[in-house]
C-alpha angles and dihedrals in degrees: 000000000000115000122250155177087254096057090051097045077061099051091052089062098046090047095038111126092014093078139057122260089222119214128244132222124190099231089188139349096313107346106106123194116222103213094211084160099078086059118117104279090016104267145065095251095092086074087074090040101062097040098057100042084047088050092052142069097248109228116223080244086065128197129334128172145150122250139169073229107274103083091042092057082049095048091046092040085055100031086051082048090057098034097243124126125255131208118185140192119212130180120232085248089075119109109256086233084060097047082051099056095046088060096044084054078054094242120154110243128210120190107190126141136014107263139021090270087059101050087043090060089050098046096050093048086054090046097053080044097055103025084240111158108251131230122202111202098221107356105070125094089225094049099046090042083057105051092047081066080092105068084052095065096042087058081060103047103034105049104209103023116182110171137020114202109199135171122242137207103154096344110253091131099043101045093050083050091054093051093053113047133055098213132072127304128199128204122216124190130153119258098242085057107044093166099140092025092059106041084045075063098045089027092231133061119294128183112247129172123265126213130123134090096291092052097107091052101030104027101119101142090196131045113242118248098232102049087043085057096060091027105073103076122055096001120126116211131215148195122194129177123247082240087061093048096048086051092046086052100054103046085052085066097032100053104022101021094234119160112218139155126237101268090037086065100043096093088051081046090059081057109045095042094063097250098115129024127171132246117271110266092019131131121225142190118200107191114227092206118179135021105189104129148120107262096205083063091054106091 
């Protein structure tokens, strides 16, 4: 079932008073930050959390799911809310911050595999073992109409808005975006981990390899189903370095003292580098989207 406004304008109201209204800043004459990292968990995913596990009948086994990090956090932050239990797989490849805030939310971690993909297989073996609810982190209808609750937010606090910039890993984000709002939307993803930008190209998901600092928050090797579908048509794609990222990193925290993790800053990195530029007389928002880092690696 295609994706649609509507779908999100629900979610808001399921999800409305769990998450957090972020704030926006103008970086420049018409281009607005969306600080999505000051969101509970740090990141935007816990838009798409707590929708689908309000939208279910929550098992006594309660919620499991794989994550780079960020949509674990995300998953325990909403699972200790509603008093469930959490159990959640995480690949090697996860930040050790992030491994220590899934525990402090008192969720049960998992590190198996070397990459997302990895973690995924494990957690859905243990969820057909145990009955717990899965979340995908990019690839359920609840979860990506969540996360496009965003977009909703940024139309009212940004009149005129032309053009949203988000990062993708697998695409939940973008393609909930994309759902939601009317204007442009542009795709970011680093170079070493192509996922969106290749199946746009093929028209359906590919494998690609994942590696790169933004590899714990951005390392779907495979494009989710329900993002490609309403991604295909007025969508901009884009492709940054990791040089770009780390340097986007670091003058969000330089000039706005903004505390973001690789993959939080990519879209800002589109942006900065020169690969993507808006249209003259335009108004932008670039989603900061995620803040779990280590501080001491900021400047």
């Amino acid at each position: 079932m295609t994706l649609t406004r509507d779908d999100v304008i629900e979610a808001a109201s399921v999800i409305g008073g769990r998450v957090r209204r972020t704030p926006v800043v103008e970086a420049a004459p018409g281009v607005w930050l969306k600080l999505e990292c000051l969101q509970h968990a740090g990141s935007f995913k816990v838009r798409g959390a707590f929708n689908r596990m309000l939208s279910a009948d929550l098992p006594a086994a309660g919620v499991i799911a794989a994550s780079g990090g960020n949509h674990g956090l995300a998953v325990a932050h909403a699972a200790r809310a509603l008093g469930i239990r959490a159990e959640i797989f995480v690949p090697e490849v996860c930040a050790p911050v992030k491994i220590a805030g899934l525990r402090a939310l008192g969720a049960e971690v998992v590190v198996t595999g070397a990459i997302y993909a990895d973690a995924l297989g494990a957690s859905r073996k243990r969820a057909a073992e145990t009955g717990a609810l899965e979340l995908h982190a990019y690839d359920q209808h609840e979860v990506v109409a969540g996360q496009g609750t965003l977009a909703l937010e940024l139309e009212e606090q940004v009149p005129g808005l032309d053009t949203i910039v988000v990062a993708a890993g697998g695409g939940g984000l973008s393609g909930g975006v994309r759902a939601a709002f009317g204007g442009e939307v542009v795709v970011v993803e680093p170079e070493l981990i192509p996922t969106i930008h290749r199946a746009l190209a093929a028209r359906e998901p590919v494998q690609v390899d994942v590696s790169g600092v933004g590899a714990d928050a951005l390392g779907a090797s495979r494009a989710g189903a329900i993002a490609l579908e309403v991604l295909q048509d007025r969508v901009t794609s884009v492709l940054v370095s990791d040089e770009a990222i780390s340097e986007a990193r670091r003058t969000l925290w330089r000039d706005h003292r903004v505390a973001s993790e690789h993959a939080g800053a990519a879209a800002y990195a589109a942006l900065l580098s020169g690969r993507w530029a808006p249209s003259p007389g335009s108004t932008t928002a670039i989603v900061v989207c995620g803040s779990n880092t280590d501080p001491a690696t900021l400047a």
